[in-house]
DORO-407509 format. One record per atom (N, C-alpha, C): residue in one letter; y, z, x. Coordinates in pm, whole numbers, plus 50000, padded with zeros to 5 digits. Layout:
<sites>
aYZX ...
</sites>
This chain:
<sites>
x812390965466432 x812400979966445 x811450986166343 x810721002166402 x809831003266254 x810801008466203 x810071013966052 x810261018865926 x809781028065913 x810491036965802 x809741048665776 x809631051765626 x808751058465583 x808891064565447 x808441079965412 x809281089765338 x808571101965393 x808691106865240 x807331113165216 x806611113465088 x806921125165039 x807631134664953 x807351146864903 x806881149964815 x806091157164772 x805391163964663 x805771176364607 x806991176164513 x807781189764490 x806591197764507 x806701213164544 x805841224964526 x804531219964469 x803891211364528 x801961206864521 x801421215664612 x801961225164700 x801341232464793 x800361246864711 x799581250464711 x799321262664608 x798141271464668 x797861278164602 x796771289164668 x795401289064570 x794361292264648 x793311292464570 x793311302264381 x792721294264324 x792521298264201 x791091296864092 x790791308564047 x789801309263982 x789361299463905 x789811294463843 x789601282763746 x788941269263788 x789291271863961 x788781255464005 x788071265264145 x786981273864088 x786041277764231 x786911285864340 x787831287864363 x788221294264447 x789161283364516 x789271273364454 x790121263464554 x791381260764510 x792231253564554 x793341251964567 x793581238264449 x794601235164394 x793981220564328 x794081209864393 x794941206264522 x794571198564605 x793121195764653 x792931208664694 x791361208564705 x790191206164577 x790621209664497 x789931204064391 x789981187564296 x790981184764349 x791691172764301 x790341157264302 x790301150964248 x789701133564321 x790621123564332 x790681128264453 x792091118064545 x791421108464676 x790581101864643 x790461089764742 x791401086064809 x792881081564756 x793971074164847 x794181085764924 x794321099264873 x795231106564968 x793871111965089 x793151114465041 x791971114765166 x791941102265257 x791751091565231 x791711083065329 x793161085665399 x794251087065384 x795261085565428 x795081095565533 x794641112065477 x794501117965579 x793591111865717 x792311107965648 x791171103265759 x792551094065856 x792911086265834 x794061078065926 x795141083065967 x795371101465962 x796881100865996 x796781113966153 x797781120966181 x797391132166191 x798001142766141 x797411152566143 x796811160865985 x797701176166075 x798551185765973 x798931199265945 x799031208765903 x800161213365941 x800021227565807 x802441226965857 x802761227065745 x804641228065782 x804491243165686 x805621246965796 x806581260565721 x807721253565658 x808461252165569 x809521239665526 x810951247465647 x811011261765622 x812091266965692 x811261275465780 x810541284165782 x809641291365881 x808731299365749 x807621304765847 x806621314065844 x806711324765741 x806681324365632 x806281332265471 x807901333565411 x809131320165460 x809741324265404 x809631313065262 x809811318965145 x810171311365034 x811281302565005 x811251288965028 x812131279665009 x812591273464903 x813691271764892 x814071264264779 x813961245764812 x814461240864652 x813731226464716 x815221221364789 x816701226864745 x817521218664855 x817111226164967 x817221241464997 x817131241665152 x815701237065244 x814901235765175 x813701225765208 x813861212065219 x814571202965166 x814611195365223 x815901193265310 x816661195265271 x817771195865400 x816771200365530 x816031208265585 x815561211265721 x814601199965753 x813901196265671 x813031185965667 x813571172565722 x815171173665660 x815771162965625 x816401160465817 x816161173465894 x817181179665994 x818111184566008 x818821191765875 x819591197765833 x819281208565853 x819621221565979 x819731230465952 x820531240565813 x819621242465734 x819681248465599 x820851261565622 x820241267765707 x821451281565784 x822491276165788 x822961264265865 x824201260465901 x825121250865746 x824241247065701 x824851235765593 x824311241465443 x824261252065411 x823451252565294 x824741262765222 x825311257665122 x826561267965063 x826151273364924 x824621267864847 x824461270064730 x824021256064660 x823071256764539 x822701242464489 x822911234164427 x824521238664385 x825331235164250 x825991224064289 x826521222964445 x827541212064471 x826091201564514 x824871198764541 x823471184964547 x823751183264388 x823141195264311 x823191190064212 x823841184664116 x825061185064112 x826571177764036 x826571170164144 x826381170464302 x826651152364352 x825391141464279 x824391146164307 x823541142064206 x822861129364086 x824291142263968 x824111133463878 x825311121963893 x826071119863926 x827391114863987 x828721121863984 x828601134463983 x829491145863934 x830741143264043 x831931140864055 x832751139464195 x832991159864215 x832701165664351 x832831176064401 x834101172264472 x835351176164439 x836301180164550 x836531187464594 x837091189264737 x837791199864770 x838331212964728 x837741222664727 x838241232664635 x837351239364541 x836421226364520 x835801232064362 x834401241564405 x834231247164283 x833051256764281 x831731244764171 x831021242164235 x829711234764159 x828791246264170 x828211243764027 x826621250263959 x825661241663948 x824241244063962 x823181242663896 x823141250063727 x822561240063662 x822781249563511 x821551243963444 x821151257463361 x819961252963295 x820531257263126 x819741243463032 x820511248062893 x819261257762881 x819631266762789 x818661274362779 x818621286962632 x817691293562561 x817751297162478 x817891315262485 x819011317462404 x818921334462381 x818841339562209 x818851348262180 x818931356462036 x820101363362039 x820521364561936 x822011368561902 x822621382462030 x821331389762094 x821691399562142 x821891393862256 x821861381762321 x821821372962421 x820931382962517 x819881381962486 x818421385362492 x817731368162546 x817241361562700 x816551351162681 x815451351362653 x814871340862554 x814001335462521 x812921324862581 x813611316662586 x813321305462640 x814391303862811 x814181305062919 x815411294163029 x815181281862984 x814081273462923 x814461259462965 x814811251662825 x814801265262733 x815201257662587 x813671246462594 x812441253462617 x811291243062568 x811231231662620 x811901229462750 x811991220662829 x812481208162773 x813651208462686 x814601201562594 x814641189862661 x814221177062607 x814511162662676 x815341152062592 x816151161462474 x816881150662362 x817641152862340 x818961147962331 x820261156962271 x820901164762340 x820531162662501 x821081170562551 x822751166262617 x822711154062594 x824031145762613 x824901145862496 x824841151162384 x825741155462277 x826131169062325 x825511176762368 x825581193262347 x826241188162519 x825871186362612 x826891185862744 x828641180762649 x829241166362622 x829731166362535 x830581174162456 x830171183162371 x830991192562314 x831381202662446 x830781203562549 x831421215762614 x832181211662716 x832091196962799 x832781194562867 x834281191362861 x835011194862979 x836501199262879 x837211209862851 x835981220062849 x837051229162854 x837831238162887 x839041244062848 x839841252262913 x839781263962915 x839721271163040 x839641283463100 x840671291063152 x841841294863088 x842591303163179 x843191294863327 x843131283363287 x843721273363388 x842811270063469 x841381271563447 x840411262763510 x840351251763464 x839831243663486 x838951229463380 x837521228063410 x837141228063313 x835761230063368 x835321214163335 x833761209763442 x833141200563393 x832341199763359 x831551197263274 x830111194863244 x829581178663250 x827951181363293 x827211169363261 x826101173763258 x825231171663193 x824151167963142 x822991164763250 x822081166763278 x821151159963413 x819661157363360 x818651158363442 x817341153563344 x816821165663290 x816131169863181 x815201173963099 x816011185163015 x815921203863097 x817071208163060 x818261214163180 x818331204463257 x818961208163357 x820621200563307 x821531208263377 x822781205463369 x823321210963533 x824371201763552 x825351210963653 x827231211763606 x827481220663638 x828921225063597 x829611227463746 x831291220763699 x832151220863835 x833321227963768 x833921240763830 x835101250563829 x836581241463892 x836971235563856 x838321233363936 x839591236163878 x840041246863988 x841281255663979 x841671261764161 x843431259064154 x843021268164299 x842971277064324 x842371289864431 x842381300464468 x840731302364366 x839731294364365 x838121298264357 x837291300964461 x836261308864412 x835071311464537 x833971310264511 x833351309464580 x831301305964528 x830861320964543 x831241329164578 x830811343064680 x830981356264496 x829741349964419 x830021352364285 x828351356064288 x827591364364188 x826411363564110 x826031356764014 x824551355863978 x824701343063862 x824751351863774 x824521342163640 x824351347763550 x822621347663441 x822291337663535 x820701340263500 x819911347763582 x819081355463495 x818131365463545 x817021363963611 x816481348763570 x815741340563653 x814351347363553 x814061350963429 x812921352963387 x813051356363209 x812401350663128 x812801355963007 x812671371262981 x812741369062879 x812981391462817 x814071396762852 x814711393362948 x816101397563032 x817631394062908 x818201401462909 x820021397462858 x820421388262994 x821881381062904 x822281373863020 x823381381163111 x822941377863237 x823801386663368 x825491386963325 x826171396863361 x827391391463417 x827661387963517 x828441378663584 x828611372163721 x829691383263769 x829481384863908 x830651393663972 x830601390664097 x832311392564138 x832391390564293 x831161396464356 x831211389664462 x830171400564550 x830811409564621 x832201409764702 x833181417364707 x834421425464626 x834491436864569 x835341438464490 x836731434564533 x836781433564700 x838181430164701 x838921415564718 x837391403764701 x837771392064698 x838551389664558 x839651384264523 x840331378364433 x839941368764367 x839531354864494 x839381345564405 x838091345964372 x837501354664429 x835581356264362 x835771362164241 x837261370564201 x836981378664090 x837001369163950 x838731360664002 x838841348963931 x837741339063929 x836581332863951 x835681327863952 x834751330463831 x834631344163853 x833081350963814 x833961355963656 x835111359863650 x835301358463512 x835681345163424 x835761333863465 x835741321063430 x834611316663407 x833271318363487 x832501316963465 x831811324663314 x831681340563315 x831721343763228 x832221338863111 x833521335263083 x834001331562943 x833241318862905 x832861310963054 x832321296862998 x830621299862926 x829921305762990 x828821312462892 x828751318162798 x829981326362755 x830021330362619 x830941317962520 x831301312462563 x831801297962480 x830861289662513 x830211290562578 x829351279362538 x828011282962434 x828091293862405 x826911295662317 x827391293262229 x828821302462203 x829881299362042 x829891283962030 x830151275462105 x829911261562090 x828461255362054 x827781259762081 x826191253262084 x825651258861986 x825441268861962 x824641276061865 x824141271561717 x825621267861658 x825721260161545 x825981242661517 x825471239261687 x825441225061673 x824381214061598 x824581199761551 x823951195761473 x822141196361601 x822601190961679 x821021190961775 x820251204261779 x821061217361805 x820241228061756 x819751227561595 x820571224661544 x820381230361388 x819041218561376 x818701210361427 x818201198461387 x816461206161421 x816191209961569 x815611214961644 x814641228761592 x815661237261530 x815331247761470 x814451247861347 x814951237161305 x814301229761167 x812411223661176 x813171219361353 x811821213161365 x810711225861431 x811111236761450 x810101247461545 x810071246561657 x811661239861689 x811621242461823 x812691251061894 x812481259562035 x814031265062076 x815081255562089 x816641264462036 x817571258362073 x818021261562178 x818911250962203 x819371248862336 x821201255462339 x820811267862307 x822391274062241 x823281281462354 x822961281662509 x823801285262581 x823291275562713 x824361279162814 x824201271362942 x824051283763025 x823661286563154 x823801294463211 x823801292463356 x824821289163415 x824831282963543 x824821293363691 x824291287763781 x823641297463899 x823671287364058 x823331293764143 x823951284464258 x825211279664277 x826081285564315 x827441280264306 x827621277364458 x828191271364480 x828731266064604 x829931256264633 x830201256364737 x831701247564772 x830601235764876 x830741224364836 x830421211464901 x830241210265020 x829281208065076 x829171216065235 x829791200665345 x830251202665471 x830581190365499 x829361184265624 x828591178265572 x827381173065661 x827531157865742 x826901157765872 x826961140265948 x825541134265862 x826391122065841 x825971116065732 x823911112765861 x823361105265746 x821681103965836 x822081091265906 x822871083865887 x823351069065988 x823561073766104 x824461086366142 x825261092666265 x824091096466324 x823331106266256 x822171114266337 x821241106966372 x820391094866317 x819771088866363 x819361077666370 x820711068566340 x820701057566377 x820141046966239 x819781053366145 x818741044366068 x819741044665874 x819271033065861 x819621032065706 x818771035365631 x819021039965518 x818691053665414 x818191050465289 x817361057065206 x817401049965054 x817041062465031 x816911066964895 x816211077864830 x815851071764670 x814461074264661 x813881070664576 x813251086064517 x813941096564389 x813401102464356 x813911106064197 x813631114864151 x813621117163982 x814641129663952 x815451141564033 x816171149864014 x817391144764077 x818451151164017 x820031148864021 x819851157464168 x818911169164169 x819441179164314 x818631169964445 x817561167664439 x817261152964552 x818311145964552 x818691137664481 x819761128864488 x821141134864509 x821101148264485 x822761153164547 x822391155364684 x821171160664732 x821041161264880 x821221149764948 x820321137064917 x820241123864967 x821691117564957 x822491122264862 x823841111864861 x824871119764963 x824851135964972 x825741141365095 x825331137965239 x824131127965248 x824131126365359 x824191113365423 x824771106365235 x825021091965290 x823721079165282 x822561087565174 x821631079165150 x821751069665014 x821141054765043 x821471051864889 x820701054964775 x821021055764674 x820771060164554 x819941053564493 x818481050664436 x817751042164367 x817241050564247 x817681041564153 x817081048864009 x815611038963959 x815041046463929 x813351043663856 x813001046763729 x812421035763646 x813031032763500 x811561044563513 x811551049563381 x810311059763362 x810131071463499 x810771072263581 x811181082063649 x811701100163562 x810391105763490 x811201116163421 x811751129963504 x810861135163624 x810451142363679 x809611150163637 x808851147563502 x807841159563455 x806461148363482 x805601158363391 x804161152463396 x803931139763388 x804781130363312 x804911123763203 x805451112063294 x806061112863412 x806701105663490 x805961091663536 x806641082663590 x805761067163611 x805971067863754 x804961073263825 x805141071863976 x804571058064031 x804361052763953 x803331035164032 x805371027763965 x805941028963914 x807091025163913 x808581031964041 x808261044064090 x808481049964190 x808361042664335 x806421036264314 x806251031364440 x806291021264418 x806891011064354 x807490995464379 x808650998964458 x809661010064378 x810991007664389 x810881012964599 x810271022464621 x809671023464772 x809891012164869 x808661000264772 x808370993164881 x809450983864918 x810130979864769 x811640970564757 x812430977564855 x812810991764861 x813660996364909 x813530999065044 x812410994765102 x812180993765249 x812570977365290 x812420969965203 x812720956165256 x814340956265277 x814950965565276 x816400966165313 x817100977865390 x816380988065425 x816980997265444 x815451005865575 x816001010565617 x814881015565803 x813911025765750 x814691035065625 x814251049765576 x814191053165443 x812961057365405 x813051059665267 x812681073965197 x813361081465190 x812841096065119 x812251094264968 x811691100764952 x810671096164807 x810571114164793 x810951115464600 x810371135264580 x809761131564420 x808781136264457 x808081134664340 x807821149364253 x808381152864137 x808721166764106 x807241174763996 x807131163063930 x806041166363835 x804721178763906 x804811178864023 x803481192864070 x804151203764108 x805471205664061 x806081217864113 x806421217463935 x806501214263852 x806611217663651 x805501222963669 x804161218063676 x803021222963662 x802701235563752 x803531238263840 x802921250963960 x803961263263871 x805081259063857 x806241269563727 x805951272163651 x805071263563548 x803861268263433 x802711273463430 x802701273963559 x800891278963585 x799901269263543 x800441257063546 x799321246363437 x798581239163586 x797581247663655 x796491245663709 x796041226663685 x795751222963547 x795001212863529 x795991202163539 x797551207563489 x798451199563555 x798771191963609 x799061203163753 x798851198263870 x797581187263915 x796661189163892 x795511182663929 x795771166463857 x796401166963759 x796311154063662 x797411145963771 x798661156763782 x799921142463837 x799351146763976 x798421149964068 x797891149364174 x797061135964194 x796751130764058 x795991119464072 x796921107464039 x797701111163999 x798811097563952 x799291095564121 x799721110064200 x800371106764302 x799421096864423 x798171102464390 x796561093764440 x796931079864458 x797591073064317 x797261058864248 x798871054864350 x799671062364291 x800771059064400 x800811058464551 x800131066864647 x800041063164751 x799151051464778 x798081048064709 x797011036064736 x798021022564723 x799381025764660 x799771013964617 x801031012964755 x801261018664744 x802481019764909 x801891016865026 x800371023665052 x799471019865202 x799001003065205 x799000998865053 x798080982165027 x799370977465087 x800780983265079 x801910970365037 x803310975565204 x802650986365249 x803530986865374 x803300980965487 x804430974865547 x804160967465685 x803460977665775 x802710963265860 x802100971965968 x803060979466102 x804360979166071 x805180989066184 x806250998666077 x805461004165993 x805961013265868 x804971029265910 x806061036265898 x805271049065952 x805311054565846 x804251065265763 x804281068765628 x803711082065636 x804791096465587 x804401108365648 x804481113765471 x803511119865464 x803221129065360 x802951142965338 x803851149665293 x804241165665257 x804701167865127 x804681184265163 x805321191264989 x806591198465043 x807491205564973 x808661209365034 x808431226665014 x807741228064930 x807261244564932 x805821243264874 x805061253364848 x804121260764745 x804631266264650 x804161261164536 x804411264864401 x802901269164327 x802581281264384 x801241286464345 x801111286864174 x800331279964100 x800201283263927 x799731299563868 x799161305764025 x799051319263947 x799971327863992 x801171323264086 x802611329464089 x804131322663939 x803411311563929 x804591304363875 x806241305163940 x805891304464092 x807511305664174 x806921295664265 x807931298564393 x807541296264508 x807381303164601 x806301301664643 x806041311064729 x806331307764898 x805741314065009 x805811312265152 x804941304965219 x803731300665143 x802891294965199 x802951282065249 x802211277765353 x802951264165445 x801971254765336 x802041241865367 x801771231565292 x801291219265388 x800401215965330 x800251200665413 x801111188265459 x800771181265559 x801621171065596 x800691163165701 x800811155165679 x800121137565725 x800901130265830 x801011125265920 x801671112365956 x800731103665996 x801431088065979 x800471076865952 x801291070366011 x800871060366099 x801571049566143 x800941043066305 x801511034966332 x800971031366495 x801221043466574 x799941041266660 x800661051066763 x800101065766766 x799821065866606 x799821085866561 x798121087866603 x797971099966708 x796921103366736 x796081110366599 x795311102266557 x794501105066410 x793501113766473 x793251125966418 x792471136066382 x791121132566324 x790291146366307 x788971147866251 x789271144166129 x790691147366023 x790481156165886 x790141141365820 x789391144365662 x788841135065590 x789881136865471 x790471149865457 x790811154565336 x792561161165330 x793131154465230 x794311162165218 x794431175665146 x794351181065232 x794781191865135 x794821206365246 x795331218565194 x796011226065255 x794421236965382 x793741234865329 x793171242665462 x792171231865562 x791931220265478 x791291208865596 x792881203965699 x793881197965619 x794911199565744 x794941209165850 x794831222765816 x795141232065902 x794791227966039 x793291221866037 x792531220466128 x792651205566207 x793741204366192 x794181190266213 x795371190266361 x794781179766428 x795621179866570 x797361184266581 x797841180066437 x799741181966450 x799541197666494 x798571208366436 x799061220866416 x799711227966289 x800421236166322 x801831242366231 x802941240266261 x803561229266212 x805361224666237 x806221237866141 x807441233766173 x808271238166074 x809281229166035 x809791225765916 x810561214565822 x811391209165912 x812521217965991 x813041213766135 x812321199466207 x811221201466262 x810541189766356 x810141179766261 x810251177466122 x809531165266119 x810241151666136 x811901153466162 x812711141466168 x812381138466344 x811721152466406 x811801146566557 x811071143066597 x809711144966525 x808441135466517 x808671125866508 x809011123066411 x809221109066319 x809841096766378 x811021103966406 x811951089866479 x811551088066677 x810851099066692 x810121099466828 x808741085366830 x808271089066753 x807271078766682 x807751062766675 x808891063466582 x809501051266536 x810341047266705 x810171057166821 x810911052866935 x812121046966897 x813421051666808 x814561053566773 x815291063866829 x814751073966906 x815021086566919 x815641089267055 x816441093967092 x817941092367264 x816491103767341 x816771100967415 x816051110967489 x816901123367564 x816261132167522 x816851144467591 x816831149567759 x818001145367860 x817691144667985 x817581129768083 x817791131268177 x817641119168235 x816411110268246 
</sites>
């Protein structure tokens, strides 16, 4: 039977920029592997969810994934605590949480606390544990300065505001029902609250800040958790299409998506998700993980840090690592291995978000009517036989391709 492997490139999608001629850094990039790949595949343009809307990376890949995002998407807190191995039960309210830095007026400074990569498993630690007015809260720790937090108490709701502002200069939010007359949203959103203001009283004067401060760097003196959601109940990817699963990527929220749907879990030593990351260690664990399993999701995060920073040259640098990594997956995949390559949004460097803009995508394999294009990247795809998909069709491509796929009709 074939195989598949399907490539993401967190937010590598971007828009032209001054610095590199008017081009895009894809387009500016020297990517031999990923050009030839295009010359062999056929060549696009994907909306991840549709046409200028801005995606996030779970509800982007969930549609991608064939997950209608509308129907299954409750918030990013319960991927990301499944994730890191966080257990979500029944009941509970899960966060996304970023440690992050304020000034006494809880004024932020920093969201990512300087993109904190040490000590952050002492400071999870002191806060996990504690008691809320008959919540229990959980904490863990996840990669760089990411954390996720789980509420369990009964009578909670996700149907709450965050409490991050989503930009420095800002005080930190209060969370509030979104209904005044929901109860357990009220109970929620003031639990939540107390846990942000205890968790700074906890952190503030810890030895890893105090250590940090010393050194000139931000501390990591509050948590501030956002995305809340109740665990959504999804058919696992065995049911829908028949095929066994792996996920090979570097975030706890990939891996909370990939594990709610029943994919296995592969960890990659030097896997950081930043710049810094070992993606030629990524694509061993790929090729191993195809010798056992039909399907392999792969998210490579490091060009969506650089598109959040605006770091233009960034991008272009782990654009070439991702280069060295695909040359090494095309030398080492069987010849009935279908190998489709995309980003899950645009992460423009002179927006530092994400934006709406569609993104490139490749498919490679027997069979695939190969195109003119020479070049990966976002306006030579355009011109490429697939067209404009949306994140929806690429599982029906795919397994249409791999002729795995029931046919619709007699």
């Amino acid at each position: 039977m074939a195989k598949a492997v399907l490539i993401i490139a967190d937010g590598m999608g971007d828009r032209p920029m001054k610095e590199f001629g008017g081009k895009t850094p894809l387009e500016a990039s020297v990517k031999p592997n990923l050009d030839k790949f295009a010359s062999l595949s056929e060549c696009g343009l994907m909306d991840s969810i549709a046409p200028g809307i801005r995606a996030g990376s779970d509800t982007s890949h969930l549609a991608i994934l064939g997950y209608d995002p509308y129907t299954y998407y409750t918030g990013r807190g319960p991927f990301e605590a499944a994730g890191i191995g966080m257990d979500v039960k029944q009941g509970d309210i899960a966060f996304r949480c970023n440690f992050s830095t304020v000034d006494p007026d809880m004024t932020i400074t920093d969201r990512r606390a300087g993109r904190i990569d040490k000590g952050t498993d002492q400071l999870a630690a002191a806060i996990n544990g504690m008691k809320i007015d008959g919540v229990e809260v959980i904490f863990k720790e996840s990669v760089g300065h990411r954390g996720a937090l789980v509420l369990r108490a009964p009578g909670l709701s996700s149907e709450i505001t965050d409490t991050d502002p989503h930009h420095e200069g800002a005080k930190v939010l209060e969370s509030k029902a979104l209904c005044d007359c929901d109860e357990a949203a009220k109970k929620t959103a003031k639990a939540v609250n107390e846990f942000v203001a205890k968790s700074y009283e906890i952190l503030k004067d810890h030895p890893v800040n105090k250590e940090r401060i010393a050194k000139g760097l931000p501390p990591a003196n509050i948590i501030l958790p956002r995305g809340g959601g109740i665990g959504p109940n999804m058919k696992s990817f065995m049911d829908n299409y028949g095929l066994t699963s792996a996920c090979v990527a570097e975030t706890g929220l990939i891996n909370g998506v990939a594990k709610y749907v029943g994919m296995d879990i592969i960890d990659t030593e030097g896997a950081t998700g930043g710049l810094d990351s070992n993606l030629m260690n990524m694509a061993k664990n790929i090729i191993e993980a195809l010798k056992t399993h039909d399907f392999v999701l792969s998210n490579v995060k490091g060009t969506d840090i650089a598109g959040h920073d605006g770091f233009g040259q960034g991008k272009i640098d782990l654009i070439a690592k991702l280069d060295e990594m695909m040359g090494y997956i095309m030398d080492n995949v069987s010849e009935d291995t279908f190998v489709v390559l995309t980003s899950d949004h645009s992460t423009p460097c002179d927006v530092k978000d994400h934006s709406g803009d569609p993104v490139a995508i490749a498919f490679y394999g027997n069979g695939v009517r190969v195109d003119d294009c020479t070049s990966f990247d976002e306006r030579s795809t355009a011109k490429g036989g697939l067209g404009r998909i949306r994140g929806t069709d690429v599982m029906n491509i795919l397994t249409q391709l791999m002729n795995v796929q029931e046919k619709f009709g007699a």
